[in-house]
TORKOL-4160 file (C-alpha; in steps of 0.2 Angstrom, whole numbers, padded with zeros to 4 digits, m for minus):
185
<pt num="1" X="0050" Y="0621" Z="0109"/>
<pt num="2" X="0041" Y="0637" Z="0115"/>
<pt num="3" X="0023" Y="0638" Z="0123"/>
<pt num="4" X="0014" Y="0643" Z="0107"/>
<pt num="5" X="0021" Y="0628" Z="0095"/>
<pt num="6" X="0016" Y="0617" Z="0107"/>
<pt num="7" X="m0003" Y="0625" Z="0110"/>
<pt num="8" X="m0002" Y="0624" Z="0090"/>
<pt num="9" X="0005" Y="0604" Z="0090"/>
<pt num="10" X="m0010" Y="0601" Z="0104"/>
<pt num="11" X="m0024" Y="0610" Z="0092"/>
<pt num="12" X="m0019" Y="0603" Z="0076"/>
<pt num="13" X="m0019" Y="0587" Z="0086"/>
<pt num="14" X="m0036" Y="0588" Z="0094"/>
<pt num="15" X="m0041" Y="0595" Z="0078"/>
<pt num="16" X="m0037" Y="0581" Z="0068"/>
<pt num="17" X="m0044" Y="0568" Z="0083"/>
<pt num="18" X="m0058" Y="0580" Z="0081"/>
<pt num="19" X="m0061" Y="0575" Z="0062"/>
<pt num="20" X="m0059" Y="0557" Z="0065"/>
<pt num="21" X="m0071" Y="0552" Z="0077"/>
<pt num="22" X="m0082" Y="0564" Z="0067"/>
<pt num="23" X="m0080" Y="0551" Z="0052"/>
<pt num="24" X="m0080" Y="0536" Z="0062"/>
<pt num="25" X="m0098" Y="0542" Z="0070"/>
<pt num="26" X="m0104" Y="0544" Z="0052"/>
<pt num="27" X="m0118" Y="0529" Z="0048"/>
<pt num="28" X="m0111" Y="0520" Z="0036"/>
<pt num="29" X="m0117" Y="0512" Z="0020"/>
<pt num="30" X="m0135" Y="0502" Z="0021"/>
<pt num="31" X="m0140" Y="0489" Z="0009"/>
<pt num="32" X="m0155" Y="0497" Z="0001"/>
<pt num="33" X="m0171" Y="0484" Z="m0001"/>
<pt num="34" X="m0174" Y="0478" Z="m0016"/>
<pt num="35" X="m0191" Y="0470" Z="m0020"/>
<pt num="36" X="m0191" Y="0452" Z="m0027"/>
<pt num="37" X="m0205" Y="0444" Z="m0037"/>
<pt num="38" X="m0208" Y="0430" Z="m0049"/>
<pt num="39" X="m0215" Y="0411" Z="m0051"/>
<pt num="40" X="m0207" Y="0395" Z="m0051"/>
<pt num="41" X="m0212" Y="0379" Z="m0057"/>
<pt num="42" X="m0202" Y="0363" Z="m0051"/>
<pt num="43" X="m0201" Y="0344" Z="m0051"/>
<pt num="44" X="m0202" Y="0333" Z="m0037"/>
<pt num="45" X="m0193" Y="0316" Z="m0035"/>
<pt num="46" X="m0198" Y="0305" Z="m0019"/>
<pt num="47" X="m0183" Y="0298" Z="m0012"/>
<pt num="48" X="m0190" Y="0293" Z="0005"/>
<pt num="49" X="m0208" Y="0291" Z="0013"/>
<pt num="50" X="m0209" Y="0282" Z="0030"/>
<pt num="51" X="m0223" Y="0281" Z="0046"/>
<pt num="52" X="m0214" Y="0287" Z="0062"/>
<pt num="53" X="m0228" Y="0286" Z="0076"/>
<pt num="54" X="m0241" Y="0294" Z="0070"/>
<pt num="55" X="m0234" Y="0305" Z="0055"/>
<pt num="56" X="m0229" Y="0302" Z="0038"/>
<pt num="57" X="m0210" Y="0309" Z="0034"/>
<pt num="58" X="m0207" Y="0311" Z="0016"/>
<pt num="59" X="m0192" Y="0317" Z="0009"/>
<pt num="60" X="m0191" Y="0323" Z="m0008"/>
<pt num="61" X="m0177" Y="0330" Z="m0022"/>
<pt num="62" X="m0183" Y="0345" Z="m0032"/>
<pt num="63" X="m0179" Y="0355" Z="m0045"/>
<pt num="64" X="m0186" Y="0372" Z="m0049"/>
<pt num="65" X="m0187" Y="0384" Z="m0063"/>
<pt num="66" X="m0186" Y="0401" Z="m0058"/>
<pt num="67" X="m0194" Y="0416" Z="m0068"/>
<pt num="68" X="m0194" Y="0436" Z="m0062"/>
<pt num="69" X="m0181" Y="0445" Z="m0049"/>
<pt num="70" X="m0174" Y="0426" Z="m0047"/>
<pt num="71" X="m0169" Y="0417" Z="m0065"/>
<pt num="72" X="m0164" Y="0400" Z="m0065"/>
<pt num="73" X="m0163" Y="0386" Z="m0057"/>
<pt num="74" X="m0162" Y="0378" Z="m0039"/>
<pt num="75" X="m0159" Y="0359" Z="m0034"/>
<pt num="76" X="m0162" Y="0354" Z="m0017"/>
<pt num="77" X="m0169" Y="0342" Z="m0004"/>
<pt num="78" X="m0187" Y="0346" Z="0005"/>
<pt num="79" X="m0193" Y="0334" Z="0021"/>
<pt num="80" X="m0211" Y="0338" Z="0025"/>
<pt num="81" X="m0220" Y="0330" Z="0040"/>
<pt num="82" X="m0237" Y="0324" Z="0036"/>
<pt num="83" X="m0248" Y="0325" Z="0054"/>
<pt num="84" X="m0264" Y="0315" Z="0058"/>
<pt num="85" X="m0275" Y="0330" Z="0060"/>
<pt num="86" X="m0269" Y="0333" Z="0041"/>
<pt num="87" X="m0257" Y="0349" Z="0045"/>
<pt num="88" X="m0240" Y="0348" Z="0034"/>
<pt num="89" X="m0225" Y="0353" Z="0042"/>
<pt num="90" X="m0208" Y="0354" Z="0030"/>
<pt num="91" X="m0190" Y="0363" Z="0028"/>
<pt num="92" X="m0180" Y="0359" Z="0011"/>
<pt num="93" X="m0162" Y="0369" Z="0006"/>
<pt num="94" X="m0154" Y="0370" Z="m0009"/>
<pt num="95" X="m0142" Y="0380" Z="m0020"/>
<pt num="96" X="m0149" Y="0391" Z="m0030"/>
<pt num="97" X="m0139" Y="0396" Z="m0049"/>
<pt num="98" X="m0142" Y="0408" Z="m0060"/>
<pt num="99" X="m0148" Y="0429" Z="m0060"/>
<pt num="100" X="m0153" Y="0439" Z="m0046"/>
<pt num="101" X="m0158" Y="0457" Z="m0053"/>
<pt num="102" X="m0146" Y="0454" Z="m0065"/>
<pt num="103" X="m0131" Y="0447" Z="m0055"/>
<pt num="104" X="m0124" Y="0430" Z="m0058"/>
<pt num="105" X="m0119" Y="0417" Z="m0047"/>
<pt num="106" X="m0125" Y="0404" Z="m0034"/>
<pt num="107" X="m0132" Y="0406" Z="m0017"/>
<pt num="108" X="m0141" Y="0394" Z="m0003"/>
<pt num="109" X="m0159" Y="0395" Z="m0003"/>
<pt num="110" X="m0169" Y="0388" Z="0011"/>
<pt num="111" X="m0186" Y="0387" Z="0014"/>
<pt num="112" X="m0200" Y="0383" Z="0027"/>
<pt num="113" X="m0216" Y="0378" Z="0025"/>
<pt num="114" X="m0233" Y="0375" Z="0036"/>
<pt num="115" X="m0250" Y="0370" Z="0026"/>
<pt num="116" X="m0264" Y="0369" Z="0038"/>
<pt num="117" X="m0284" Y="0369" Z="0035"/>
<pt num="118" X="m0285" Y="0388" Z="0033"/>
<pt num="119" X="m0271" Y="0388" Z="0021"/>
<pt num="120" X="m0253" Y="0387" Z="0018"/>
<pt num="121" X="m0238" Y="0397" Z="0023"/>
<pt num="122" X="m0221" Y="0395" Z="0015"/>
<pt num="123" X="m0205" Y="0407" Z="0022"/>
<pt num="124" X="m0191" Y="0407" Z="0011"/>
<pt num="125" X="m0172" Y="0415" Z="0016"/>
<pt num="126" X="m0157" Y="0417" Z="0003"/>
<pt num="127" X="m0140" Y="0420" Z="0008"/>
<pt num="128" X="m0122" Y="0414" Z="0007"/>
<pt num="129" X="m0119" Y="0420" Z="m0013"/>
<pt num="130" X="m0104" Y="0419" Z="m0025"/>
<pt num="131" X="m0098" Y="0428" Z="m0038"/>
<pt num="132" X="m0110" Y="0441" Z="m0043"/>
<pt num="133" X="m0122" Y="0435" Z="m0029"/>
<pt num="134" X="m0109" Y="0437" Z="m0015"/>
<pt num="135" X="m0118" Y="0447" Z="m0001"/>
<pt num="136" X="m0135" Y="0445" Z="m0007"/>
<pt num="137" X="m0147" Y="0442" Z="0008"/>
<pt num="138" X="m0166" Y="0442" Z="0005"/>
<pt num="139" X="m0183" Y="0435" Z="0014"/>
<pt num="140" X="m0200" Y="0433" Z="0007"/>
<pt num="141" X="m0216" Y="0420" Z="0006"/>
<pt num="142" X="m0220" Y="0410" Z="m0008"/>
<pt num="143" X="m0241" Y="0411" Z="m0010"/>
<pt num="144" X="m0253" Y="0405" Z="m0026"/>
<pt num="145" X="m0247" Y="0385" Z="m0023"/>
<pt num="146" X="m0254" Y="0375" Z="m0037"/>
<pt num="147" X="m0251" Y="0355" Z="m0038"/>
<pt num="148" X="m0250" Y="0350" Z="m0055"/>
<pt num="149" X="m0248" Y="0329" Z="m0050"/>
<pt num="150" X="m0235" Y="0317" Z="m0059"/>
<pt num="151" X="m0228" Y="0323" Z="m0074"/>
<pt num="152" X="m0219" Y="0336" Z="m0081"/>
<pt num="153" X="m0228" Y="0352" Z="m0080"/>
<pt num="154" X="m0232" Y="0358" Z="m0095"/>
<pt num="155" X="m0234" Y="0377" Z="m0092"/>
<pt num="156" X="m0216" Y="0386" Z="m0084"/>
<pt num="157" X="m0206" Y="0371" Z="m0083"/>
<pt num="158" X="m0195" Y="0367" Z="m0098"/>
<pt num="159" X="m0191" Y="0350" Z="m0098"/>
<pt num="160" X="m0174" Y="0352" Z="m0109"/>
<pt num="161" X="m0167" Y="0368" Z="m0104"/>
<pt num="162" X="m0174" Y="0368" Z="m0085"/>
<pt num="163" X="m0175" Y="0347" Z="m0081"/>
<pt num="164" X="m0181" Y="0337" Z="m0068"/>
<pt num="165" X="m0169" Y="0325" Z="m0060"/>
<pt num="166" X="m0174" Y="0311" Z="m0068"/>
<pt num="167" X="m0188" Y="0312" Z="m0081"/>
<pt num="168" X="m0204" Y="0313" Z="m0076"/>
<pt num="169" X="m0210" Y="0321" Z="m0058"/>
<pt num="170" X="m0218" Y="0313" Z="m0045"/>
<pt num="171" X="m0226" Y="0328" Z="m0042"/>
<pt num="172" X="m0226" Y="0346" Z="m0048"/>
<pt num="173" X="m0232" Y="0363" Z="m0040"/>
<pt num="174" X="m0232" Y="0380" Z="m0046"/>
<pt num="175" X="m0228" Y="0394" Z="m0035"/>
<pt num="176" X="m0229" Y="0414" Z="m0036"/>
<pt num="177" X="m0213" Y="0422" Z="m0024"/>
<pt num="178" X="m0213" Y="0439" Z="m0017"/>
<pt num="179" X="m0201" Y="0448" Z="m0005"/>
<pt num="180" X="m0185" Y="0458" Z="m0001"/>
<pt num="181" X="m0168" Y="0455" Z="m0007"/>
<pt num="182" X="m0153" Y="0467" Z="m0003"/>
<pt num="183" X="m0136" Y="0465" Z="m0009"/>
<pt num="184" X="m0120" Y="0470" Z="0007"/>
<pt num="185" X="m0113" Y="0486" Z="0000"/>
């Protein structure tokens, strides 16, 4: 091989090289935000309510209609810590089934929550989907908290289509959801 097929083999080479890292330096694809927003209602059963020193530990099954960027229905578990100065402390996770701007599927919905005397916090995550809601991630807060009591809530809570566990409700809250959702591209 002479001297200029080679300098041609070496450019075409370093060319293509070239073109490569080019691409691989590209950013790639972002999940664009998505803003989420809706109410739920839901239906609390107690399974559990114990003293441990001081606190009251109560652990609860719930299920909860959801209405907006969310549409259906989530079955969980929720353990809130009752403290002696009258601050709640809780976490709760559950599987969530239904639409997610328009996707079906399920995903794991998790949520923590922190009441004190100037008012209450809740912090909810989504992740982990399938089918349509496979790479769905999302955060928010949940605001406007309403305690309806024992009971099945009579406004946003469909006692046929959306049930509680077991009849009744122990307790029931309404709640207004706002935050970001993103789906993995």
């Amino acid at each position: 091989m002479n001297k200029p097929n080679i300098k041609q083999q070496l450019r075409r080479g370093f060319f293509a090289l070239a073109i490569i890292g080019a691409l691989l330096t590209l950013p790639k694809a972002q999940a664009q935000p998505i803003p989420a927003s809706g109410s739920t209602t839901d239906c609390e059963h107690v399974i559990s309510a114990r003293t441990s020193g001081p606190n009251t530990i109560i652990t609860s099954s719930i299920t909860v209609c959801f209405h907006g960027t969310f549409e259906g229905t989530w079955v969980g578990t929720e353990r809130d810590v009752i403290h002696p100065n009258g601050t709640l402390t809780g976490q709760a996770s559950g599987v969530f089934s239904g639409t997610v701007n328009g996707r079906s599927g399920t995903c794991v919905n998790s949520l923590e929550v922190s009441i004190t005397p100037n008012g209450d916090v809740t912090h909810w995550v989504v992740d982990r989907g399938t089918g349509g809601l496979a790479g769905l991630s999302g955060q928010g807060t949940f605001q406007n908290d309403i305690e309806h009591g024992p009971g099945c809530p009579v406004s946003g809570f469909d006692c046929t289509d959306c049930p509680p566990a077991t009849g009744t409700c122990d307790d029931s809250f309404t709640l207004d959801y706002i935050g970001q959702i993103d789906f993995a591209p």
